[in-house]
Every structure is written in structure tokens, then in C-alpha cells.
N, C-alpha and C positions, 0 to 999 in steps of 0.2 A: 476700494483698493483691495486687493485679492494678495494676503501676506503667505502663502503657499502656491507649490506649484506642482503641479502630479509628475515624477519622474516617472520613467517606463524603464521597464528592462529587457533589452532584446534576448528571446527565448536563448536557453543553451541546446548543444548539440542532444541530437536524436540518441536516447539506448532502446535496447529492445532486451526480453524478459519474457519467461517461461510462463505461465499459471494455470495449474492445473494442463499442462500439454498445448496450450493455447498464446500465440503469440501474443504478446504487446508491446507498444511502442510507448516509450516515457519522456520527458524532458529532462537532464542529467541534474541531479541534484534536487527530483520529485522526490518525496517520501512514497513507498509501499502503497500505502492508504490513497494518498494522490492518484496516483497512476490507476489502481483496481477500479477506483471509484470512477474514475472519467472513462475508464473503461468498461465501464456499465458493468464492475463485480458489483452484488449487497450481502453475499455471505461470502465472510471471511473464515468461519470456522464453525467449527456443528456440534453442540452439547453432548452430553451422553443423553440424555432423551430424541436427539435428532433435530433438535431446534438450529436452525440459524442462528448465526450471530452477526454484527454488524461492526463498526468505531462506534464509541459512545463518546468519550474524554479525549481525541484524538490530541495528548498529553501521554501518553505513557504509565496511567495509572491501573484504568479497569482490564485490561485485557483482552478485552474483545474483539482485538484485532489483530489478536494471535494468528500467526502463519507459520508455514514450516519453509525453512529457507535453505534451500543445496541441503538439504538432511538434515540441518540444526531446528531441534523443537523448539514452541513457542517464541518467537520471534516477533518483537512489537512491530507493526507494519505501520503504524504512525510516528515511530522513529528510526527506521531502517529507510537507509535513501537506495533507489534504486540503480543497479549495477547493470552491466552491460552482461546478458549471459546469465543471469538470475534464472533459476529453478523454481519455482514458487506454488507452494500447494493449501489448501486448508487444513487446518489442523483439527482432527475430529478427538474429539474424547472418549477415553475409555474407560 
């Protein structure tokens, strides 16, 4: 006897989103990190040595997936859901 049942949830409406000059297409209510990632981003921002960085804690802890967003610095991209018209850049260090 089978006591669960997989619910599905039919996708939400299409946004689209800037990165780095580059279009993308998200599902409303993706986080940042969602979208980059299925969009084949791995660096989301660049040390002061020039390292990439990636999501580590996709929680909102380490940082690492720091973006710059419409102008606002350091912006968690694994807690920021994505907007229709989003600007999106990496955030390098200085």
C-alpha cells in the first residue's frame, strides 16, 4: 500500500532576465541561483585574486553567490527570486 502520492506542480509563467548582457529565460518565482545555474552560469562572482566563485550554502549564509542586481551590491542570488527585467551581473572584488 503506497501511503503518499507525488503531487506535481504545473510550471509558472515564463520571466526573462539580464546577466551580464545576456538573456535568460526563468520560471516566476526561480531564485537567482536557479535560473544562472540551469542556465549553464558557474561563476557568479570573482575574488580579488580572480578566482571564480560559485553557491556553496544555497541558504543565504557563505556568500558566494553574491550578484549585483539593477546596481544594488552583493545581493544573495540564492535568495533573490527572479523578476521580470532583471539586470544581473557578477560581482568582482576589489
Amino acid at each position: 500500500m503506497v501511503h503518499w502520492e507525488r503531487k506535481t506542480k504545473p510550471r509558472s509563467e515564463l520571466v526573462r532576465f539580464t546577466f551580464e548582457g545576456r538573456e535568460i529565460t526563468a520560471y516566476e518565482g526561480e531564485t537567482l541561483v536557479t535560473a544562472l545555474l540551469a542556465a549553464g552560469v558557474t561563476a557568479f562572482s570573482i575574488t580579488r585574486e580572480g578566482d571564480p566563485r560559485m553557491p556553496l550554502c544555497n541558504m543565504g549564509t557563505c556568500f558566494d553567490c553574491a550578484l549585483i542586481v539593477d546596481g544594488q551590491l552583493l545581493v544573495r542570488g540564492c535568495l533573490t527570486d527572479v523578476v521580470e527585467g532583471q539586470c544581473v551581473s557578477r560581482y568582482r572584488a576589489s
